[in-house]
C-alpha positions as CSV (number, residue, x, y, z in Angstrom):
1,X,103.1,103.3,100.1
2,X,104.3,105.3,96.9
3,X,107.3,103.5,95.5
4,X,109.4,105.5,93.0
5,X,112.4,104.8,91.1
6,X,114.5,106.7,89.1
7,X,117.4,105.1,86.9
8,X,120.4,107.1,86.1
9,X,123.2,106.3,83.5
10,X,126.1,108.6,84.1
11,X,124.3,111.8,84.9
12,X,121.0,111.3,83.0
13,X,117.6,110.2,84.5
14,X,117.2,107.2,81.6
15,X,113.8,105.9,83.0
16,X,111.6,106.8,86.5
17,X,108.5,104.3,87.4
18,X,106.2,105.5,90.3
19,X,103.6,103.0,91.9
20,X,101.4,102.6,94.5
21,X,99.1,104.8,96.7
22,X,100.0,106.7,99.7
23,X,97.1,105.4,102.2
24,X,97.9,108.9,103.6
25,X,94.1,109.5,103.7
26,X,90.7,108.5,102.2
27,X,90.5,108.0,98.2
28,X,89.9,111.6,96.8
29,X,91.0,113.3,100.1
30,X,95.0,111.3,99.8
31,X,97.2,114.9,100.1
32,X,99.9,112.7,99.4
33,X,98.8,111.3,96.0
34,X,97.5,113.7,94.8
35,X,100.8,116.2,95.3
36,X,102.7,113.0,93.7
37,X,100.2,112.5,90.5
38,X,99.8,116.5,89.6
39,X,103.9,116.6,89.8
40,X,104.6,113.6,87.9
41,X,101.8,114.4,85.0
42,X,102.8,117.8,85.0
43,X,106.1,117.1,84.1
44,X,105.5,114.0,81.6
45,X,103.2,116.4,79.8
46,X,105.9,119.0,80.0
47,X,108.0,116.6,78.3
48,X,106.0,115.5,75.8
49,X,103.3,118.5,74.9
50,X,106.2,121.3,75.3
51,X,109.7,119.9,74.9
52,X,108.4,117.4,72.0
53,X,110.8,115.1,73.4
54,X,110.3,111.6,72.1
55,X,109.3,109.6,75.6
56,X,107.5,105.8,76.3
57,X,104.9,107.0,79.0
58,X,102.6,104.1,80.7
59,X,99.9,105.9,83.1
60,X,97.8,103.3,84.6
61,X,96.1,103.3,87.8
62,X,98.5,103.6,90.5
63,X,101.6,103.1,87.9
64,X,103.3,105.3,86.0
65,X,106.1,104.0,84.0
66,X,108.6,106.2,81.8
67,X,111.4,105.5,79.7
68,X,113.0,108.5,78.1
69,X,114.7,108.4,74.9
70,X,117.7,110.9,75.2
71,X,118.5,112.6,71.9
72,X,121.5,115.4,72.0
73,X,119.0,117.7,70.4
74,X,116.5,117.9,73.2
75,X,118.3,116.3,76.2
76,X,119.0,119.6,78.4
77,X,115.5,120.1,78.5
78,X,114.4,116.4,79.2
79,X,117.2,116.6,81.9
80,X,116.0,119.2,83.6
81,X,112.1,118.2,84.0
82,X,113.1,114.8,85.1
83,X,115.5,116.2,87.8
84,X,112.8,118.5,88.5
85,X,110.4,115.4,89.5
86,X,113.2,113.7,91.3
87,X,113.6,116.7,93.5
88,X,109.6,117.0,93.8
89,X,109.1,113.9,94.7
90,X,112.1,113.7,97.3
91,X,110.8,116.9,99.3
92,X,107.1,115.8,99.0
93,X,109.0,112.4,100.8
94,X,110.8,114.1,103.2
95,X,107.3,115.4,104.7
96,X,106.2,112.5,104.5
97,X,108.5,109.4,104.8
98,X,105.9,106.8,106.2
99,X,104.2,106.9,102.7
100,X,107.0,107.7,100.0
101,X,110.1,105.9,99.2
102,X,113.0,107.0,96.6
103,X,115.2,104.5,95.0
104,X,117.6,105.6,92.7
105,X,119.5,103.1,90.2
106,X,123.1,104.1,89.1
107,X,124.1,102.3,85.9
């Protein structure tokens, strides 16, 4: 199962983590991981190629760890791809509930 986290102070997304494999399929043919790794990379690189926003990003096999540093200059845009993942990831586990789960950790 796919594990993700997302931590929230006030109304910010402060840090997400995402571990684990679906088991949905075979290795290279998991619909399910894959969907979850292109999202989550696309938007990490969105943050950090595009937006330039300062972020600690650990991609290791089956974990990705992020803490983002919010700064008032570029924290709209950081905002807005991290709630983009956290509603990417919740549809892709509304499909698919026996291989996803969503925690999300109000400071």
């Amino acid at each position: 199962m796919i594990k993700t986290v997302f931590w929230r102070e006030s109304k910010h997304i402060t840090r997400f983590q995402i571990e684990g494999h679906a088991n949905y399929s075979d290795y290279g043919q998991d619909i399910v991981c894959s969907a979850v790794s292109a999202l989550a990379l696309a938007i990490i690189n969105g943050m950090t190629e595009i937006v330039k926003a300062p972020a600690n990003c650990m991609i290791d096999e089956g974990r990705i760890d992020c803490k983002l540093e919010i700064t008032s200059e570029l924290n709209d845009k950081v905002q807005i791809l991290a709630k983009t993942l956290e509603l990417g990831i919740g549809e892709i586990a509304k499909e698919y509930p026996d291989y996803i789960e969503v925690k999300i950790i109000t400071k």
